[in-house]
C-alpha positions as a printed NumPy array, in Angstrom:
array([[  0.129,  27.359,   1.085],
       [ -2.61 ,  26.552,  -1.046],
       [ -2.213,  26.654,  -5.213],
       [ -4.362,  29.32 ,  -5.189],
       [ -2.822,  31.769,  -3.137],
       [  0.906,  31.197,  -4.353],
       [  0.007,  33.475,  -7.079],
       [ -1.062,  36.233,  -4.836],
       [  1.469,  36.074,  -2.274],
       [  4.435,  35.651,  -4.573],
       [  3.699,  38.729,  -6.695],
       [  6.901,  39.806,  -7.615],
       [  7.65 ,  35.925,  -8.89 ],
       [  6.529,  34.312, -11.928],
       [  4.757,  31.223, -11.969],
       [  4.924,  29.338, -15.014],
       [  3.183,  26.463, -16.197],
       [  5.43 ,  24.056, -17.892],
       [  5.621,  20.347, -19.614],
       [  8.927,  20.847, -20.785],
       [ 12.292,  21.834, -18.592],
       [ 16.06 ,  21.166, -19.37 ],
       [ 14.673,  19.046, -22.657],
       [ 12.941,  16.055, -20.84 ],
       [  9.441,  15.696, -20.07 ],
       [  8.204,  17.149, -16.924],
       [  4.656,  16.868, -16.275],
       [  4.665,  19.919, -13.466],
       [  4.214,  23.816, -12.361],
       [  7.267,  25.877, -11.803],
       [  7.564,  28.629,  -9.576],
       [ 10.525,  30.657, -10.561],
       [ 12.186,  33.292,  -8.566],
       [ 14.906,  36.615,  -9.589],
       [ 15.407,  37.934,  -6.358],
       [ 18.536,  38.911,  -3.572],
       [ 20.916,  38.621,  -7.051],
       [ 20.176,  35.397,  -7.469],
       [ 19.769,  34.278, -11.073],
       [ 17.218,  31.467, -10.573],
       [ 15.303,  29.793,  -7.778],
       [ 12.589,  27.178,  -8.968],
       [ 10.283,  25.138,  -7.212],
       [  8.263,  22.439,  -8.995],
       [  4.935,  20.846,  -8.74 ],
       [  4.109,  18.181, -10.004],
       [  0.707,  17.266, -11.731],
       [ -0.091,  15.201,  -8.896],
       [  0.596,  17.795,  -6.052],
       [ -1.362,  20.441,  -7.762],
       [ -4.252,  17.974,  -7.787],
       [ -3.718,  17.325,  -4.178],
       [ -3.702,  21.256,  -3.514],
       [ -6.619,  21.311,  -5.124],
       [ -8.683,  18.949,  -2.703],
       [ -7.28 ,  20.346,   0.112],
       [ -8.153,  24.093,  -0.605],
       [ -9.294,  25.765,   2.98 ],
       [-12.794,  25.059,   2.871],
       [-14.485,  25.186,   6.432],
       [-14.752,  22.183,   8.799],
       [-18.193,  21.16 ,  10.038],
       [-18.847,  22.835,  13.392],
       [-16.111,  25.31 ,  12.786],
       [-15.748,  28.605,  12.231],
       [-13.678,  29.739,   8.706],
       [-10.986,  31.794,  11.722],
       [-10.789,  28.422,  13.178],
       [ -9.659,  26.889,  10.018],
       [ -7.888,  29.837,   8.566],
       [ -5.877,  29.706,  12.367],
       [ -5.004,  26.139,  11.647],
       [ -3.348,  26.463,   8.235],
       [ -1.689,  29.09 ,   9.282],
       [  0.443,  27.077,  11.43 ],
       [  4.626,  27.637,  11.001],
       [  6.247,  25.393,   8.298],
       [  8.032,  23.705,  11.601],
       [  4.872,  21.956,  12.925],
       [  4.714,  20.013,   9.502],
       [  7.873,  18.468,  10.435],
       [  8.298,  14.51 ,  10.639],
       [ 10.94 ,  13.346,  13.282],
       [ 14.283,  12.773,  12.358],
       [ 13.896,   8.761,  13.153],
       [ 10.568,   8.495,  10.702],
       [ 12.957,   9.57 ,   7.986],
       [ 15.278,   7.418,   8.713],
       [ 13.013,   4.792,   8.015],
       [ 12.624,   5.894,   4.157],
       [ 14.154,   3.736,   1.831],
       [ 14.739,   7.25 ,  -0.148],
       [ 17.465,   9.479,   1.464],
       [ 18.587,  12.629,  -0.341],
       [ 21.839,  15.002,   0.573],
       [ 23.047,  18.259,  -0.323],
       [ 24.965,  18.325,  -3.485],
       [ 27.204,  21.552,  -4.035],
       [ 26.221,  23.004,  -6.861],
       [ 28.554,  26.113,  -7.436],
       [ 30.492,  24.351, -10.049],
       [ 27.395,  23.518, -12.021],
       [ 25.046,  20.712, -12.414],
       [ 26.089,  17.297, -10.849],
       [ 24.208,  14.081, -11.983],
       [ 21.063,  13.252, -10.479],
       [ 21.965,   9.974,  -8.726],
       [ 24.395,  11.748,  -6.871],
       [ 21.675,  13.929,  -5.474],
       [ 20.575,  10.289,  -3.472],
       [ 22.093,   8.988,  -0.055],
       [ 20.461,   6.07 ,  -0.128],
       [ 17.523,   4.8  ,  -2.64 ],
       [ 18.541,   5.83 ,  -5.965],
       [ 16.662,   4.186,  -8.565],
       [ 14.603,   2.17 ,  -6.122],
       [ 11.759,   2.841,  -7.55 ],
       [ 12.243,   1.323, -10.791],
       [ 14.086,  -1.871,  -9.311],
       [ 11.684,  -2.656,  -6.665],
       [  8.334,  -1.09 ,  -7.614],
       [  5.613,  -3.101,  -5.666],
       [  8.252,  -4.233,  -2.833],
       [  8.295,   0.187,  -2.222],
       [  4.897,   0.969,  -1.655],
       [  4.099,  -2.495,   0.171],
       [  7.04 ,  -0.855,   2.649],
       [  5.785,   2.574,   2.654],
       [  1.964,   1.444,   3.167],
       [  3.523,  -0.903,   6.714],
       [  5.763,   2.281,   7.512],
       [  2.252,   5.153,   7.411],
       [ -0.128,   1.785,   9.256],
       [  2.537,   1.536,  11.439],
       [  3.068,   5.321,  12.466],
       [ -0.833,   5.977,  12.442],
       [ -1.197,   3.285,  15.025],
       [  1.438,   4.627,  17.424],
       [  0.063,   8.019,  16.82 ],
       [ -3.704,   6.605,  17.632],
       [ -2.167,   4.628,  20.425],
       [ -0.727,   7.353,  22.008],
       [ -3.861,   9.928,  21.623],
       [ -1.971,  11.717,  19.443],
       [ -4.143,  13.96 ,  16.481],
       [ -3.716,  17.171,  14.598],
       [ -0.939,  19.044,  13.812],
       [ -0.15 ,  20.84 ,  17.189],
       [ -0.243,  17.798,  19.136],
       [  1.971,  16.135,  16.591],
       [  4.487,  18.809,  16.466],
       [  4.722,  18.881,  20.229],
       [  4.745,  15.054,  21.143],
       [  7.248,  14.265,  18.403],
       [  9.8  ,  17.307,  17.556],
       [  9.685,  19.515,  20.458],
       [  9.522,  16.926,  23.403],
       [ 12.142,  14.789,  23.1  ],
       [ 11.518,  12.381,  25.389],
       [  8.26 ,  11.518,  24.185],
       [  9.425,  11.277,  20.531],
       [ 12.003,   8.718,  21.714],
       [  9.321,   6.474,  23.143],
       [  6.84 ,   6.578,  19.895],
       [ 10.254,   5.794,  18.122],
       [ 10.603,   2.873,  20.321],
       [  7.503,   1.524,  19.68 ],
       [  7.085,   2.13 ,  15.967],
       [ 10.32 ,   0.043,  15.849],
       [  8.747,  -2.597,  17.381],
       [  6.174,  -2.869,  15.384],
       [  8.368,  -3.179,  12.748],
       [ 10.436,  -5.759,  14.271],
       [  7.528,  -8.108,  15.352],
       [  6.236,  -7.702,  11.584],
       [  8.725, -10.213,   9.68 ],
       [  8.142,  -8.609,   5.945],
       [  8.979,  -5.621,   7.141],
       [ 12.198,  -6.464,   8.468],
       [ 12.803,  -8.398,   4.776],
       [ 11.72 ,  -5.177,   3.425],
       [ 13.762,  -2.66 ,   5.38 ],
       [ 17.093,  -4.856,   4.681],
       [ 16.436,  -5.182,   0.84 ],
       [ 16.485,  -1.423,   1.195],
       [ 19.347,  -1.156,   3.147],
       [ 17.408,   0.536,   6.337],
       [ 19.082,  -0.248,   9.66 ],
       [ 16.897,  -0.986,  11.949],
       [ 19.55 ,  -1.576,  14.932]])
């Protein structure tokens, strides 16, 4: 869902633009929720999402028509889903924290990765750069492109998703930083 038409299909919320939450600095757009009893859903945004939104409003594609495009964003959530192996490979793992007996502290919302990105800045996004050249290349290898064909080659048919996984950990193995880069972040590439 574009920025644009959260507004409109979330009537009943309120959106609220915010640079302040809990007392810290927050640079991001809350949508906040009082439905089904519950006291409190939010949802942030950050500045750099928004902008994102932004660039990717539904304009039409060249040699398209706007149904075609409308048709394609309106896809399920589901076929935006990354297999289960590709996020094992993140150096960044979050878990479900109980929350019914309040807040909890926010490294213990963190599997694996927490504060990562302030220990090993450059050493992060040189590993997350290898990890997307290394998944585009299966995906161009394997004539895979756009979201349907995605969805279907790597969450619904298993079997295919456990030969792109096969080969995206080769690349990975036969790529010596990589390896160094995936042990420094404790990622098991067994």
């Amino acid at each position: 869902m574009h920025c644009s038409q959260i507004k409109e299909a979330c009537p009943d919320q309120s959106i609220i633009n915010t640079s302040q939450v809990d007392n810290r600095k927050n640079n991001s757009h809350q949508a906040g929720s009082h439905q089904g009893g519950l006291s409190s859903d939010r949802v942030s945004f950050s500045e750099e999402a928004m902008a994102l939104a932004r660039e990717s409003s539904p304009t039409p594609e060249p040699g398209k028509t706007d149904a075609q495009t409308a048709a394609r964003q309106d896809l399920p959530l589901d076929y935006y889903s990354v297999p289960g192996w590709l996020a094992d490979l993140s150096p960044v793992v979050l878990q479900h924290v109980d929350l019914s007996n309040g807040p909890v502290p926010y490294e213990n919302l963190f599997k694996r990765g927490y504060g990562i990105r302030e220990k090993h800045p450059d050493e992060l996004k040189e590993y997350n750069q290898l990890i997307r050249e290394y998944y585009q290349e299966v995906l161009q290898e394997e004539g895979i492109s756009g979201t349907q064909d995605h969805y279907q080659s790597l969450i619904v048919n298993q079997e295919s998703s456990e030969m792109l996984r096969q080969k995206m950990h080769q690349k990975i193995l036969d790529d010596p930083r990589a390896v160094e880069l995936a042990q420094l972040f404790q990622i098991n590439l067994g």
